[in-house]
C-alpha positions as CSV (number, residue, x, y, z in Angstrom):
1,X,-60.7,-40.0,-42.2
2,X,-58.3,-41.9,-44.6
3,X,-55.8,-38.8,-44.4
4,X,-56.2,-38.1,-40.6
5,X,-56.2,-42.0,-39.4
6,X,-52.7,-42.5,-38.1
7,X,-51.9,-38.9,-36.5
8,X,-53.0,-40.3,-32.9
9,X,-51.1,-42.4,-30.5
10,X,-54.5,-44.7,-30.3
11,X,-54.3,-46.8,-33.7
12,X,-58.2,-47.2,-33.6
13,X,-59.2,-43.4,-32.6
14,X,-58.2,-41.9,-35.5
15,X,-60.4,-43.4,-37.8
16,X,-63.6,-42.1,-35.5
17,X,-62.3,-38.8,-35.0
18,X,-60.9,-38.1,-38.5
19,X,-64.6,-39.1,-39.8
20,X,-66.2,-36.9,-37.7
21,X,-63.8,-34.1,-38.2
22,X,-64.5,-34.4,-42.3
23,X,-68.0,-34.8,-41.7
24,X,-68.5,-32.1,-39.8
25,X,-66.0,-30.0,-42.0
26,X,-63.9,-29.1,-38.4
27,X,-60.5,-28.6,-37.0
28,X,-59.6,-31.2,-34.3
29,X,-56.5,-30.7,-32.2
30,X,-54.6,-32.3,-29.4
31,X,-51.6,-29.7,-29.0
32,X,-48.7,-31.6,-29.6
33,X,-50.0,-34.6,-30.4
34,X,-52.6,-34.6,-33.2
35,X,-54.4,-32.1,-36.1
36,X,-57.3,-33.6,-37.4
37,X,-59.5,-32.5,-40.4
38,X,-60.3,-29.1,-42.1
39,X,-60.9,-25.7,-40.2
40,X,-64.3,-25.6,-42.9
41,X,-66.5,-24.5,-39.9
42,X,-65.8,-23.1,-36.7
43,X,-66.2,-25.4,-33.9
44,X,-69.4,-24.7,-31.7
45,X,-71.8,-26.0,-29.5
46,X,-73.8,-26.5,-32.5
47,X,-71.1,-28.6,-34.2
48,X,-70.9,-30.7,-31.2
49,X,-74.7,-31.3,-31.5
50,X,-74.2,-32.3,-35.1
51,X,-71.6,-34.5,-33.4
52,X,-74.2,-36.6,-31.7
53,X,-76.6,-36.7,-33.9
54,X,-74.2,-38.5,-36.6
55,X,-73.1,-40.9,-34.0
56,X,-77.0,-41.3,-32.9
57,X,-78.1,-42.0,-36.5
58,X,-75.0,-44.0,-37.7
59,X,-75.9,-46.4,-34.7
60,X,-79.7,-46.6,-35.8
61,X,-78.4,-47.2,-39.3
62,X,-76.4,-50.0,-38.1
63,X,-78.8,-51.4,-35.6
64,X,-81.7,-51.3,-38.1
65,X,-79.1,-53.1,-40.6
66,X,-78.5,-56.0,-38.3
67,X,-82.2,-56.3,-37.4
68,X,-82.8,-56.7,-41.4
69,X,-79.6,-59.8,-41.5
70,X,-81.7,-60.9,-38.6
71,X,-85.2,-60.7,-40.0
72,X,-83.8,-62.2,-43.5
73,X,-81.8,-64.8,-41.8
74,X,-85.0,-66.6,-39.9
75,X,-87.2,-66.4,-42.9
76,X,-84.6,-68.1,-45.2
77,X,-83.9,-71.1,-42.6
């Protein structure tokens, strides 16, 4: 992600695509435009359901996080 950040045109897609390209250990590619990540694994239907699962649980993770600021926030006022 740190490596791959700033090889798109888009200064904020790089950073989501170049984490999910290291997580996943996978080649992303844009001919011509951008190479993102590793060739680790191949790139398959099953990477692309890894894909959604890491963005399903990172949003749990952060929903779940903000109920717990929420939560702690009431019973300390």
């Amino acid at each position: 992600m740190l490596r791959d950040r700033r090889k798109t045109e888009s200064p904020n897609a790089g950073w989501a695509m170049g984490a999910i390209a290291g997580a996943l250990g996978v080649h992303l590619e844009k001919v011509g435009y951008y190479e993102l990540g590793d060739s680790h694994n191949p790139l398959t239907i099953d990477t692309v359901d890894g894909s959604v699962h890491l963005v399903t649980m990172a949003a749990f993770i952060w929903a779940l996080l903000l109920v717990s600021v929420e939560v702690i926030y009431r019973v300390a006022t």
